[in-house]
N, C-alpha and C positions, 0 to 999 in steps of 0.2 A: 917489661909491661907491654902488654897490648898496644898498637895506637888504634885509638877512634876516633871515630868522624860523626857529625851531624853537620849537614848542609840545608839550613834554613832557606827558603828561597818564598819570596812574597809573589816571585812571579818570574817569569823567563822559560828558560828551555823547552821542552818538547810541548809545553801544553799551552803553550803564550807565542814561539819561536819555531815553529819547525824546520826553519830554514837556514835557524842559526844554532849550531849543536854545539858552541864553544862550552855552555855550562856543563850542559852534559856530556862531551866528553872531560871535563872537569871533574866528573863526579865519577865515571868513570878512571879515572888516572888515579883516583885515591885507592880503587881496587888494583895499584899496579901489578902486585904480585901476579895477574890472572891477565893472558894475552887475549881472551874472551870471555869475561867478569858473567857469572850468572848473578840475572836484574830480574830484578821481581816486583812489581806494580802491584799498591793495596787501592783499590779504589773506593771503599768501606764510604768515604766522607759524599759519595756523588752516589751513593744508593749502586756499585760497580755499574757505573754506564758504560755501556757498552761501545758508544762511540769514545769514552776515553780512555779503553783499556786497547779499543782498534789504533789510538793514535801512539799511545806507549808503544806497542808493538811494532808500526810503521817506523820510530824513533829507533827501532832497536832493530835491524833485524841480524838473520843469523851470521852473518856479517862482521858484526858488530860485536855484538852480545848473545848469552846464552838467554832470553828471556821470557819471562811466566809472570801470569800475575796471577793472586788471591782474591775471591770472591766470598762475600759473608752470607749474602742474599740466593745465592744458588750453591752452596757450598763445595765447593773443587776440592779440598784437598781433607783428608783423614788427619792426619798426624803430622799439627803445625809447626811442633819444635822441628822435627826432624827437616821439613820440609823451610823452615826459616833459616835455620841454622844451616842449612844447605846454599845459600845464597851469598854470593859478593856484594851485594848491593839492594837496599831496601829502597825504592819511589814511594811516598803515601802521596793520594793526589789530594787535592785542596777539594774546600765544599761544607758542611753542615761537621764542622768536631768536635760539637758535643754529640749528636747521634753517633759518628764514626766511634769516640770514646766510651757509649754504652755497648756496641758492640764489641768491640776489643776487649772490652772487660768480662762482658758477659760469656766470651770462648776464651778464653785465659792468654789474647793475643799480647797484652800488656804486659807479661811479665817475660812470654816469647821472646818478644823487640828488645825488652832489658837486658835480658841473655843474649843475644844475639850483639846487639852493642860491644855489650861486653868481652866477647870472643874476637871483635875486631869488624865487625860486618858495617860497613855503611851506612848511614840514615839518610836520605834527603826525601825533604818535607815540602810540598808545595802548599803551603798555607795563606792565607791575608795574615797578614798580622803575627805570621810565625816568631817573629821574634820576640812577642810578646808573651809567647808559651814556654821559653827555654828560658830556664832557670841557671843560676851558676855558673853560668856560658863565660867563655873567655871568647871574643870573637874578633874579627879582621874582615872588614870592609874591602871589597873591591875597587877600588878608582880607576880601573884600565876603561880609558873612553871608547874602547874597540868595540863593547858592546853591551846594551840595555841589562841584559843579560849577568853581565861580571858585575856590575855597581849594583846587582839589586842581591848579589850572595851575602851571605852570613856566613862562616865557617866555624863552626862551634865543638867544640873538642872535649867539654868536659862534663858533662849532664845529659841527662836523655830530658824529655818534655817531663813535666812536675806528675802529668798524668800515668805517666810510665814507673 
């Protein structure tokens, strides 16, 4: 069986921490198979701002990662399964998820992400209140006091969000 991941995060790494990359490279390590994990940034929930797709990228660079992100409002990319399912690592950034959730639904992103889960790909979710959206979750709290960061993860393994 596949393993999967969904990484709940109410808050920390790249968009809350840029100076502290422990979560993300966290999120990263779950794509170990991949010595430069292709990351992919949704920023659907913030209308894709632009300033936070520039901070994803600063977060990542080639370096690091292979990383792209999806845009709904100015549409980048044709053909999202292929282009989802291409990825080690899915970001959605936090912001307005019921807007973000009519549009995922409305370009058949929702069931993308499902499949994509499924094959083993990454989820982390930068939400308020993420962990109030996952369903069925088995999860494990972080207690390392090293960083704001680790105590604010959720590591979630068995559900995708109820909307998915």
């Amino acid at each position: 069986m596949t393993e999967r991941h969904i990484v709940a995060m109410g808050g920390g790494g790249f968009s809350m921490e840029p100076r502290n990359p422990m979560l993300d490279d966290f999120v990263l390590g779950l794509a170990q198979w991949k010595k430069r994990p292709r990351v992919c940034f949704v920023g659907t929930a913030t209308g894709d701002s632009d300033s936070y797709i520039r901070r994803f990228h600063e977060a990542f660079p080639p370096s690091r990662a292979a990383a792209t992100h999806l845009t709904f409002f100015e549409r980048n990319v044709r053909d999202l399964k292929s282009f989802v399912m291409g990825q080690d690592v899915i970001y959605v950034g936090g912001g307005s998820s019921a807007n973000m959730l009519v549009l995922w639904r409305l370009h058949g992103l929702d069931k993308v992400l499902r499949a994509a889960w499924n094959a083993g790909v990454v989820m982390a979710w930068y939400q308020r209140g993420c962990d109030l959206l996952v369903r069925g979750w088995r999860h494990r709290f972080f207690r390392d006091a090293v960083s704001r960061s680790w105590r604010r993860a959720w590591i979630c393994t068995r559900w995708m969000l109820p909307a998915l």
